[in-house]
Backbone as JSON, one array per atom type, in Angstrom:
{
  "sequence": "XXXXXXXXXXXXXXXXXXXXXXXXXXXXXXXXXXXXXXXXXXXXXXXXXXXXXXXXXXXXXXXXXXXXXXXXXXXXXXXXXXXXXXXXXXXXXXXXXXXXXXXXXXXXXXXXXXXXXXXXXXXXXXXXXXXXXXXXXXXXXXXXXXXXXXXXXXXXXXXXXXXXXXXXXXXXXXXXXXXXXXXXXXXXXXXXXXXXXXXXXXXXXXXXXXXXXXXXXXXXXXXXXXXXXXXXXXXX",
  "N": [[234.05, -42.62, 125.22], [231.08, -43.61, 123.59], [228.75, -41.5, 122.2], [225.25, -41.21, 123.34], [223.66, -40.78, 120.66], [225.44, -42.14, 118.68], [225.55, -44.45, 119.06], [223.29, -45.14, 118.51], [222.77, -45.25, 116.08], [223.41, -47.11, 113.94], [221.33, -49.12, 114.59], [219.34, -47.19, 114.23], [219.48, -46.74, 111.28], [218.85, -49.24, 110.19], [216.18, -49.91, 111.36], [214.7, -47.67, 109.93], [214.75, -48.73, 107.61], [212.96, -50.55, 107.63], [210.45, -49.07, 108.51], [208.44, -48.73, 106.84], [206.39, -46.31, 104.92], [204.81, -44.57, 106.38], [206.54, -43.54, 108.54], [208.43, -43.19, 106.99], [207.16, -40.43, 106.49], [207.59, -39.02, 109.09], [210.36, -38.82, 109.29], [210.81, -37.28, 107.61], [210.19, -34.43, 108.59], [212.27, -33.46, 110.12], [214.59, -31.75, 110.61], [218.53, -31.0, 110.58], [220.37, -28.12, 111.1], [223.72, -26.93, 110.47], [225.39, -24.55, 111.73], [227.88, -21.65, 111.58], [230.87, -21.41, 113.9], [230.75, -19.72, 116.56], [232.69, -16.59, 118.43], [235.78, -17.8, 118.58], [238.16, -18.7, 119.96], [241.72, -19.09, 121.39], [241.54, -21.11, 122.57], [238.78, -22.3, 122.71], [235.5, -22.47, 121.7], [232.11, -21.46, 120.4], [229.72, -23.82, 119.44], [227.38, -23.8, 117.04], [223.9, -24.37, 115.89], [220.37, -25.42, 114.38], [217.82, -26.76, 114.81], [214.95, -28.31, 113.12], [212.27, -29.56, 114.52], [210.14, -30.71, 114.02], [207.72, -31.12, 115.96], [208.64, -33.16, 117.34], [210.11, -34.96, 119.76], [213.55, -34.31, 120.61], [216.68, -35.39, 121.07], [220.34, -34.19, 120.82], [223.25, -33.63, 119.68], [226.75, -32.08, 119.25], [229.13, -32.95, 117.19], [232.83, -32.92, 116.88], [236.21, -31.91, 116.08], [239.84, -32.48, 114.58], [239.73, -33.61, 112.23], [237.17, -34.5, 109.36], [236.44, -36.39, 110.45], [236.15, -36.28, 112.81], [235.7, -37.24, 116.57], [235.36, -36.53, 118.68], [232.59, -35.34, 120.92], [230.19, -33.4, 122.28], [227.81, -33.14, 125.7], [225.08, -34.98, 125.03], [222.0, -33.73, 124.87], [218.09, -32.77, 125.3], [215.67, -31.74, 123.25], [212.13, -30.89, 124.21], [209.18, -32.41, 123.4], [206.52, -30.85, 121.36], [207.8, -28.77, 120.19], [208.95, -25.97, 117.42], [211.04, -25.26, 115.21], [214.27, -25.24, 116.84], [216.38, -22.9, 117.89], [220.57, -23.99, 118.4], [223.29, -24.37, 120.54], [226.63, -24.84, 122.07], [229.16, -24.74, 123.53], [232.85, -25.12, 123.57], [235.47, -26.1, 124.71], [239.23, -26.52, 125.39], [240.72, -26.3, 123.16], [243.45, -26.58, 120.27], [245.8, -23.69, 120.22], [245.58, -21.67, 116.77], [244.63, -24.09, 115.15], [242.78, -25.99, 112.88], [239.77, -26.66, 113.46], [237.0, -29.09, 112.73], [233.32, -29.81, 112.59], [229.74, -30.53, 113.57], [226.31, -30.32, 113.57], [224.46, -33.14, 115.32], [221.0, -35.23, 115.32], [218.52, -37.13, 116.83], [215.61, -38.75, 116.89], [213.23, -40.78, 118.84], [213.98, -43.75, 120.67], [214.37, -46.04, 123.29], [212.24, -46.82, 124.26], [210.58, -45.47, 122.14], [209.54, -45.93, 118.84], [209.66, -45.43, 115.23], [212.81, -44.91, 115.05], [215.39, -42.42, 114.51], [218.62, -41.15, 113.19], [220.11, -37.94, 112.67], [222.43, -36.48, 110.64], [224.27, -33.66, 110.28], [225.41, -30.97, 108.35], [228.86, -30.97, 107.73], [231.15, -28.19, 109.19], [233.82, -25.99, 109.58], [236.01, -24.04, 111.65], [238.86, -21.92, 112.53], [240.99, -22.03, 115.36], [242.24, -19.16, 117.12], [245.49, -17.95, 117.27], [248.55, -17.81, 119.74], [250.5, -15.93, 121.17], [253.14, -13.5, 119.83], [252.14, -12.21, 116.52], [253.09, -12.57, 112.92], [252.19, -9.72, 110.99], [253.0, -9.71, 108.36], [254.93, -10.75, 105.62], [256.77, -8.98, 104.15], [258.79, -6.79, 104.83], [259.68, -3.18, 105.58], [262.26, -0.91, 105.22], [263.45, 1.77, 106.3], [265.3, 4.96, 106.59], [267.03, 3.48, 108.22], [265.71, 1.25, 109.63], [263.86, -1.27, 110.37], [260.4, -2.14, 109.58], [258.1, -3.93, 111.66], [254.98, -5.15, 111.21], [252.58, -6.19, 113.9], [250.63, -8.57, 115.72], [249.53, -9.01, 119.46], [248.81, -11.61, 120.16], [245.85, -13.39, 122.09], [245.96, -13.71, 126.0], [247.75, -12.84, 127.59], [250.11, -10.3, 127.55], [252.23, -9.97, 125.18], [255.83, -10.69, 125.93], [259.21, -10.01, 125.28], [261.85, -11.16, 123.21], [262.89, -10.63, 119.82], [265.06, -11.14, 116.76], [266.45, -10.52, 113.55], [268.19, -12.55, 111.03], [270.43, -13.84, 109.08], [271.21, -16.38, 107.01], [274.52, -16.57, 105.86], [276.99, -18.38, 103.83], [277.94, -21.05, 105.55], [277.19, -19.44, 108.09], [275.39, -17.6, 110.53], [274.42, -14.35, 110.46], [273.68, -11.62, 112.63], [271.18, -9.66, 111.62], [269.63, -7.78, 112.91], [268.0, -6.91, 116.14], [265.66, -6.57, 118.71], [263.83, -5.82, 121.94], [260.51, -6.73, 123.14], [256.98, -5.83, 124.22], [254.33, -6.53, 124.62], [250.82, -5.44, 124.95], [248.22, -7.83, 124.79], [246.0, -8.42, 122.51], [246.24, -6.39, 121.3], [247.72, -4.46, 118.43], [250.56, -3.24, 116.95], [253.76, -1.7, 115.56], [256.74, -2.69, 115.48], [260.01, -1.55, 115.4], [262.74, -2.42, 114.77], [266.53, -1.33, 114.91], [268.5, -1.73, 112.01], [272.02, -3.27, 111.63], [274.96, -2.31, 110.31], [276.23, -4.15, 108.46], [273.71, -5.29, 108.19], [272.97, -3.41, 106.27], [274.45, -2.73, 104.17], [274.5, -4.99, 103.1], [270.99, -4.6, 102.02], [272.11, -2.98, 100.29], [273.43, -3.92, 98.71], [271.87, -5.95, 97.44], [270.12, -7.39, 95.06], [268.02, -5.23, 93.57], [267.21, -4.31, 95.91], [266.13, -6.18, 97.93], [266.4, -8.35, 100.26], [266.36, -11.82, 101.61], [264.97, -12.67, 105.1], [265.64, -14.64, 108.38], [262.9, -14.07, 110.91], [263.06, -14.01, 114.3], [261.47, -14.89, 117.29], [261.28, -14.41, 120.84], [259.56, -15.62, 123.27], [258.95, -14.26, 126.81], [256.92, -15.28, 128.03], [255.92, -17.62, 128.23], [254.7, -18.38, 125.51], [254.27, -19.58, 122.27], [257.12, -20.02, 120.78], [258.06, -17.86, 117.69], [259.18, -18.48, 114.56], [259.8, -17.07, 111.09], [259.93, -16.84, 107.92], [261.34, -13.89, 106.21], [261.34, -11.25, 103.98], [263.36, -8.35, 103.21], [263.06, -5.08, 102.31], [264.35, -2.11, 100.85], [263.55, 1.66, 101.26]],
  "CA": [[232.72, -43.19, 125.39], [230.31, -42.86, 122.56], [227.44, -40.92, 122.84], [223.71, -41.77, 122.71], [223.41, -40.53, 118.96], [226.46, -42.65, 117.93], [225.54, -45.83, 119.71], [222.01, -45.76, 117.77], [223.25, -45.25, 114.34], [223.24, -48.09, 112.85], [219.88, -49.21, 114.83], [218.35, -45.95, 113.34], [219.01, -47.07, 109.61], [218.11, -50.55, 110.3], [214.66, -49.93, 111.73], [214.27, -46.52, 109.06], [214.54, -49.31, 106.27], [211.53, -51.54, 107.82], [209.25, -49.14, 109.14], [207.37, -48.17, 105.8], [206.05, -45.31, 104.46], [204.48, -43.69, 107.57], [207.88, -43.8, 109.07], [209.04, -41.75, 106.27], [206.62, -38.82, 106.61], [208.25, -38.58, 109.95], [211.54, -38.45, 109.42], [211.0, -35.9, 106.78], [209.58, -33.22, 109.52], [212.97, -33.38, 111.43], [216.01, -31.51, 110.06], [219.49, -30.16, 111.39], [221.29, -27.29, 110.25], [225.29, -26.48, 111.04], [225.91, -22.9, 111.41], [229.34, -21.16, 111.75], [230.85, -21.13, 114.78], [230.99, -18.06, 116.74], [233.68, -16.49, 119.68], [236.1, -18.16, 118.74], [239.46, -18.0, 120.57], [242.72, -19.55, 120.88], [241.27, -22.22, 123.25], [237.33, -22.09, 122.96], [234.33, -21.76, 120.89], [230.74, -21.56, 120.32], [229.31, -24.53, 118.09], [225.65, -23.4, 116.92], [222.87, -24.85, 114.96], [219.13, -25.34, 114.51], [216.93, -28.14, 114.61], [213.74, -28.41, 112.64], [211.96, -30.91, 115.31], [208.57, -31.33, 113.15], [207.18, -31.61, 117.23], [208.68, -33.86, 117.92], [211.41, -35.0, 121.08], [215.03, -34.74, 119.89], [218.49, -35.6, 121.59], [221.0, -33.51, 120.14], [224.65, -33.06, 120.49], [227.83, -31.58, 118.19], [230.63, -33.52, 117.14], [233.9, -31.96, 116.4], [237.57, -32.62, 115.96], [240.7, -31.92, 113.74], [239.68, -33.87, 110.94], [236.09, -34.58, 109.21], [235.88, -37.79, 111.37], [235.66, -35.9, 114.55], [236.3, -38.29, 117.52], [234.55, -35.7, 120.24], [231.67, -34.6, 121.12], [229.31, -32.73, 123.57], [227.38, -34.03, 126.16], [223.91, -34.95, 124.6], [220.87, -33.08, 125.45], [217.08, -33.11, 124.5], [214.47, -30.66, 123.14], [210.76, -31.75, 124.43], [208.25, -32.42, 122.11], [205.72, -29.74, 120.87], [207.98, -27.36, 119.52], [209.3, -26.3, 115.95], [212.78, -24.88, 114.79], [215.06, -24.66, 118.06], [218.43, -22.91, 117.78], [221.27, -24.59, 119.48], [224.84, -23.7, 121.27], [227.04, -25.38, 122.62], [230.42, -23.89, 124.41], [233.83, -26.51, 123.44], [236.91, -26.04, 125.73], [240.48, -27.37, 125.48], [241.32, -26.36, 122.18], [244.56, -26.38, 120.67], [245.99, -22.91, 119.32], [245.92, -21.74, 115.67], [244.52, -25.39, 114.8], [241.67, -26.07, 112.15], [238.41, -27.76, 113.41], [235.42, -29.84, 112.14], [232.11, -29.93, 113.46], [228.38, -30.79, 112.9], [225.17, -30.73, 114.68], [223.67, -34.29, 115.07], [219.9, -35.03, 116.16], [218.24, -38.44, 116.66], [214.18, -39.31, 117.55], [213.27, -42.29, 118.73], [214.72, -44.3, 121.6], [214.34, -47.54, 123.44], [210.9, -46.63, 124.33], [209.65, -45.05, 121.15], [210.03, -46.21, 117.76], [210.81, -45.79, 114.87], [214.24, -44.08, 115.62], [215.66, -41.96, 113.27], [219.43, -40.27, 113.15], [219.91, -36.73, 111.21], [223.74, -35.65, 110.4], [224.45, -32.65, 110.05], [226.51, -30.79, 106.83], [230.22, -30.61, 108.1], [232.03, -27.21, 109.02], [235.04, -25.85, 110.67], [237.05, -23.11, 112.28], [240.18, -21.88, 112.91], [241.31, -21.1, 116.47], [243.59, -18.03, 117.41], [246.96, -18.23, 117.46], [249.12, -17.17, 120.91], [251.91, -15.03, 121.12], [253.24, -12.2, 118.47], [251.82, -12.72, 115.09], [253.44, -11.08, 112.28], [251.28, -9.48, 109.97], [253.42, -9.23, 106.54], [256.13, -10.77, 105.45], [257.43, -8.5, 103.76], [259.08, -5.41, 105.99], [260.39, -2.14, 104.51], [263.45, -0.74, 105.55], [263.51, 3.12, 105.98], [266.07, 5.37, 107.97], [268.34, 2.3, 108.91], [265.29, 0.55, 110.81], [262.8, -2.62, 109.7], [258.94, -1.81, 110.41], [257.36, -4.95, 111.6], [253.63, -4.95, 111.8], [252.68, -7.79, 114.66], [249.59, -8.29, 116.58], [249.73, -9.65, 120.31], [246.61, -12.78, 120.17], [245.47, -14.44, 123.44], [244.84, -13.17, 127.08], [248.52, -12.25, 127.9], [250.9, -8.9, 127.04], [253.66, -10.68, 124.75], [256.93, -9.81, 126.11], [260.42, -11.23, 124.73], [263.03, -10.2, 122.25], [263.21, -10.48, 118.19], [266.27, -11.21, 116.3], [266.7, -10.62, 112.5], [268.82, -13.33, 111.53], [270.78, -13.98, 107.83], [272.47, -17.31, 106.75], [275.46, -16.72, 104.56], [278.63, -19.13, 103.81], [277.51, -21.16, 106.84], [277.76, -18.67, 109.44], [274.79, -16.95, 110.97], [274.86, -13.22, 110.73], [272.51, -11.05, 113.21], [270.57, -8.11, 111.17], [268.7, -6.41, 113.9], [267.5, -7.46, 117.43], [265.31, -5.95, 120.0], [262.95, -6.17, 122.96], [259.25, -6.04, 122.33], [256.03, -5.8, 125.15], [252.69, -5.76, 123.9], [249.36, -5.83, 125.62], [247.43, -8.7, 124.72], [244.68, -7.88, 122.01], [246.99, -5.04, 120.45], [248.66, -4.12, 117.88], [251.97, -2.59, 117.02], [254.82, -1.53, 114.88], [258.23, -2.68, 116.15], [261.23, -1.08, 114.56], [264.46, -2.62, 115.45], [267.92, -0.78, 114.16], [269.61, -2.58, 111.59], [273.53, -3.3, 111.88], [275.69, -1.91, 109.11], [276.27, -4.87, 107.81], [272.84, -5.33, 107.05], [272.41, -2.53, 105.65], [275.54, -2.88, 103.4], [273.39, -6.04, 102.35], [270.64, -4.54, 101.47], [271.97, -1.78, 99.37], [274.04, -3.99, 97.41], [271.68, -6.4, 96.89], [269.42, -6.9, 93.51], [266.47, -5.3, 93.56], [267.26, -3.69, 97.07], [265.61, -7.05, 98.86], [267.27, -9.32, 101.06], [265.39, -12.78, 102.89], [266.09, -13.3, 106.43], [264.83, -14.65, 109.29], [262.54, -13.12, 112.03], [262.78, -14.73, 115.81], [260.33, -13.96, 118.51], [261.62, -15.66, 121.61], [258.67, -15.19, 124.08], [259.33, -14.14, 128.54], [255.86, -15.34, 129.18], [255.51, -18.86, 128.08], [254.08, -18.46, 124.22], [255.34, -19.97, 121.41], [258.29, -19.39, 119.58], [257.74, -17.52, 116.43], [260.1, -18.41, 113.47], [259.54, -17.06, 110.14], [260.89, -16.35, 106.53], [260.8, -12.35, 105.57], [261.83, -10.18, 103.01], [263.73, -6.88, 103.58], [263.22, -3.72, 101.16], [264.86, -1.59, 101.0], [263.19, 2.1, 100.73]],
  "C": [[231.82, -42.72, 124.26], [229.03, -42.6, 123.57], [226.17, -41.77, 123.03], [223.5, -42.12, 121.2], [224.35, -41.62, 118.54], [225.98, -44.28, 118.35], [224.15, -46.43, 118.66], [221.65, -45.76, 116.83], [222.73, -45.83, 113.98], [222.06, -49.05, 113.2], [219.01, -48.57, 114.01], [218.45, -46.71, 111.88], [218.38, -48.65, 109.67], [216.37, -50.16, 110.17], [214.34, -48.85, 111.2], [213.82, -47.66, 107.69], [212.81, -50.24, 106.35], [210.29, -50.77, 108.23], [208.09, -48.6, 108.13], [206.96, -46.93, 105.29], [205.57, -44.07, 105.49], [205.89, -43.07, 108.61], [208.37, -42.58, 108.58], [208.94, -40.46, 106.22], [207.42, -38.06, 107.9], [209.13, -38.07, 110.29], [212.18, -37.34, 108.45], [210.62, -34.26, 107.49], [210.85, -33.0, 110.18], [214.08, -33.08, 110.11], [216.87, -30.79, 110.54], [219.93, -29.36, 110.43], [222.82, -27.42, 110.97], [225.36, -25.38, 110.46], [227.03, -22.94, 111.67], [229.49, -21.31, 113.2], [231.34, -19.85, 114.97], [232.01, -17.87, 118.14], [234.49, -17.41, 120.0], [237.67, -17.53, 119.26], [240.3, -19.16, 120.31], [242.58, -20.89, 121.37], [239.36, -22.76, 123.28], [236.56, -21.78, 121.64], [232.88, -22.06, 120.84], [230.25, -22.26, 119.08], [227.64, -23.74, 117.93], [224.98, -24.0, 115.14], [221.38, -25.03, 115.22], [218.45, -26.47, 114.06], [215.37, -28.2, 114.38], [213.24, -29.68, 113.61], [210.79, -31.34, 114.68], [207.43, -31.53, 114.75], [207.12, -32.71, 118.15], [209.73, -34.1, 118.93], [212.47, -35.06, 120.53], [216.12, -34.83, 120.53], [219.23, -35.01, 120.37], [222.54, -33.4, 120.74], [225.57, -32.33, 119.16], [228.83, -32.64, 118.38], [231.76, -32.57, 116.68], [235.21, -32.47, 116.51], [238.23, -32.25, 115.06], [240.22, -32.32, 112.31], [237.65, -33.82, 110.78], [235.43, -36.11, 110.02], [235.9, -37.35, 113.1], [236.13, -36.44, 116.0], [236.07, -37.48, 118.98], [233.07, -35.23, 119.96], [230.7, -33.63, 122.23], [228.85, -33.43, 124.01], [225.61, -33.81, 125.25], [222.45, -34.47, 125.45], [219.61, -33.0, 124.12], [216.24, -31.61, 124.74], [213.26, -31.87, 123.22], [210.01, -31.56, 123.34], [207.18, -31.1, 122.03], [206.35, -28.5, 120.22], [208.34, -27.25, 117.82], [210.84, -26.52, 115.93], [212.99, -24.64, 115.98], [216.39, -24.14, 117.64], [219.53, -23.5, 119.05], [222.37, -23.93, 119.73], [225.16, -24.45, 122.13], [228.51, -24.98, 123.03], [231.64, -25.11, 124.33], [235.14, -25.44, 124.03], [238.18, -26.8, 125.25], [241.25, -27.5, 124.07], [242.7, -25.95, 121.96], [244.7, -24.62, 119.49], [246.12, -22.91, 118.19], [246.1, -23.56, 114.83], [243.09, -25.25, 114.24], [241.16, -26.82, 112.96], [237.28, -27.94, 112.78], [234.69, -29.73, 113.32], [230.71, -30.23, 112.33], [227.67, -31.28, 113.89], [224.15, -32.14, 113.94], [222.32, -34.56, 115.94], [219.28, -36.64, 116.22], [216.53, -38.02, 117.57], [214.07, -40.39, 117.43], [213.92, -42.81, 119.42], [214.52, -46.15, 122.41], [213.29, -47.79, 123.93], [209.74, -46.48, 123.22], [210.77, -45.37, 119.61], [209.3, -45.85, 116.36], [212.1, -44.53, 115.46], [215.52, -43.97, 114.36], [217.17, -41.02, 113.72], [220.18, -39.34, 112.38], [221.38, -36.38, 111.5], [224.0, -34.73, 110.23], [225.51, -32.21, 109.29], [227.79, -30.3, 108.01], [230.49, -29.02, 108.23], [232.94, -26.7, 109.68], [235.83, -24.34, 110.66], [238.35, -23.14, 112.76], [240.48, -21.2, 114.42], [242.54, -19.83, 116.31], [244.68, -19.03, 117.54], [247.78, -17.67, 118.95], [250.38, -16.92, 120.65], [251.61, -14.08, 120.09], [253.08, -13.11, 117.11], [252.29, -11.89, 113.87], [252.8, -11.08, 111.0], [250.96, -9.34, 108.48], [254.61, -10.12, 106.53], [257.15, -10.18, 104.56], [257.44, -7.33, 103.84], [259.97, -4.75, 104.95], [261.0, -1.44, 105.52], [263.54, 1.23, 105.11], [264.39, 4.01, 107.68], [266.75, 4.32, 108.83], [266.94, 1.12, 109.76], [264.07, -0.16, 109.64], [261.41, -2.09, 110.69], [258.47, -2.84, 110.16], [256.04, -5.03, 112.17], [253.33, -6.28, 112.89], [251.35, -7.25, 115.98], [250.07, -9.33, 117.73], [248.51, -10.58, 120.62], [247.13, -13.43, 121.89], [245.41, -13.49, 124.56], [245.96, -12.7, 127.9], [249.29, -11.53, 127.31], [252.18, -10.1, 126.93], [254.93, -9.78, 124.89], [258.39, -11.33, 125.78], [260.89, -10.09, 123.85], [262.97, -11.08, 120.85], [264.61, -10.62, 117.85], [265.74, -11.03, 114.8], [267.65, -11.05, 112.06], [269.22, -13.47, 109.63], [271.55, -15.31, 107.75], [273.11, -17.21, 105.76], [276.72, -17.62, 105.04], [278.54, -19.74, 105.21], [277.26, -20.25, 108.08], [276.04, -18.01, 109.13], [274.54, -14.98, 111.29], [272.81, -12.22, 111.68], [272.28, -9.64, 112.66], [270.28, -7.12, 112.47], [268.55, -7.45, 115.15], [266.83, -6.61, 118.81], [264.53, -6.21, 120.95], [261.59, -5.86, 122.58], [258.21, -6.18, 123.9], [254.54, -5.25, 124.1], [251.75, -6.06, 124.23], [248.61, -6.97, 124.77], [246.01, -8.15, 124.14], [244.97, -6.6, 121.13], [247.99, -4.99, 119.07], [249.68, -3.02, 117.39], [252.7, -2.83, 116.29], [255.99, -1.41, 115.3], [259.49, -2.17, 114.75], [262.41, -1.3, 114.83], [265.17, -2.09, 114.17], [268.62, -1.94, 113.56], [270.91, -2.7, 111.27], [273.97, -3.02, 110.16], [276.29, -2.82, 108.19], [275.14, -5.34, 107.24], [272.22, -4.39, 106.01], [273.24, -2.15, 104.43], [274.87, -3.67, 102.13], [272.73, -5.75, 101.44], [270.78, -3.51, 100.13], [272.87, -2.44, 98.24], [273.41, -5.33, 96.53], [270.28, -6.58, 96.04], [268.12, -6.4, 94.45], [266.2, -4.45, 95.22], [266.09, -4.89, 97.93], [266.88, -7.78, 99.29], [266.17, -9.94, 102.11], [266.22, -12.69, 104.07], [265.27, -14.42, 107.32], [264.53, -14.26, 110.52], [262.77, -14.47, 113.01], [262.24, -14.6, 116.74], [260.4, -14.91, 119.66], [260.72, -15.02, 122.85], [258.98, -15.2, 125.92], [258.45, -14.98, 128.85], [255.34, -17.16, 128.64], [255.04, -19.42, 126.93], [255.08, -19.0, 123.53], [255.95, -19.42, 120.77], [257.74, -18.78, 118.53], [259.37, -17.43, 115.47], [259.24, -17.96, 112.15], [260.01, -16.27, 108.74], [260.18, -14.93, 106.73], [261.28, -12.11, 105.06], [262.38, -8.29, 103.29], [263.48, -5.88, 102.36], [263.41, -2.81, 101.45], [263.82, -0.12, 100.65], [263.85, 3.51, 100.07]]
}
């Protein structure tokens, strides 16, 4: 459903082009800002901005969405007339994890009562939500006393529990470096050290440069997503 603001767009420039010069002084008193958003999480965040009203009545909402064309918004709400600069906030739900968004605070005066009717855009900007599950913090783990130190934070609102694999493809075949169990409070971080098998450790000592790629696996108990990802072993 479009909003208010969106429906009276292309009214607003229409009747901005005819209403003359007096018109103009008006619509020069009224300006939006787009601030950052703030508290953001893996599902949630706080849009905020400020609206120069010049004193006059304004409907206001945020748009937002993956790309710069948006395709959501808030529900629209009004500041009464007599005031100046208002700051705004607005609270967006249902986001998806570790996913970029757009946004921008939009304001409109002027309605089907009062005219002329004017709609202000606001400059584009966007955030990144959290990510859920184990996140790993380097990719490239050092290898001391037979064991891999993997730095890895636990994001979102549950203790990531599951098991790791360190994983090699040579000559088709799959060979397993390391593998262990991990638990980690939610909001924490931690240095897992799984033991690596003598064959990888054969690996890394004979090969250049004392590195060897593999890959990590983070197969989650509690419902989070998988984590695959390239790393580098070094040897120390």
């Amino acid at each position: 459903m479009q909003s208010t603001i969106q429906r009276f767009a292309m009214v607003g420039v229409v009747i901005a082009a005819v209403a003359g010069l007096a018109a103009g002084s008006a619509q020069a008193a009224v300006s939006t800002t787009t601030l950052p958003a703030t508290a953001v999480t893996s599902g949630s965040a706080f849009l905020n901005g400020t609206v120069s009203t010049g004193g006059a009545a304004v409907l206001w909402q945020f748009e937002y969405g993956t790309t710069s064309s948006y395709g959501k918004t808030t529900p629209v709400q009004e500041i009464l007339a007599g005031q100046g600069t208002v700051p705004l906030l607005d609270r967006i739900g249902g986001l998806k994890p570790g996913t970029k968004y757009h946004f921008r605070l939009d304001a409109q005066t002027g309605g089907a009562s009062t005219y002329p009717l004017f709609v202000y855009l606001g400059q584009d900007r966007s955030f990144t939500t959290n990510r859920l599950g184990l996140i790993i913090t380097s990719a490239k783990l050092s290898v001391r006393n037979g064991r891999a130190s993997i730095p890895v934070t636990c994001a979102g609102t549950q203790t990531c529990k599951g098991k790791l694999t360190l994983t090699l493809q040579r000559a088709g075949r799959t060979l397993t470096l390391a593998s262990d169990s991990f638990a980690i409070r939610a909001g924490r971080k931690s240095t897992l050290k799984p033991k690596l098998s003598k064959t990888a450790l054969n690996l890394l000592k004979n090969a250049r440069g004392h590195r060897l790629g593999a890959k990590l696996t983070a197969k989650s108990s509690v419902g989070q997503p998988k984590l695959t990802q390239n790393v580098t072993l070094i040897l120390k």
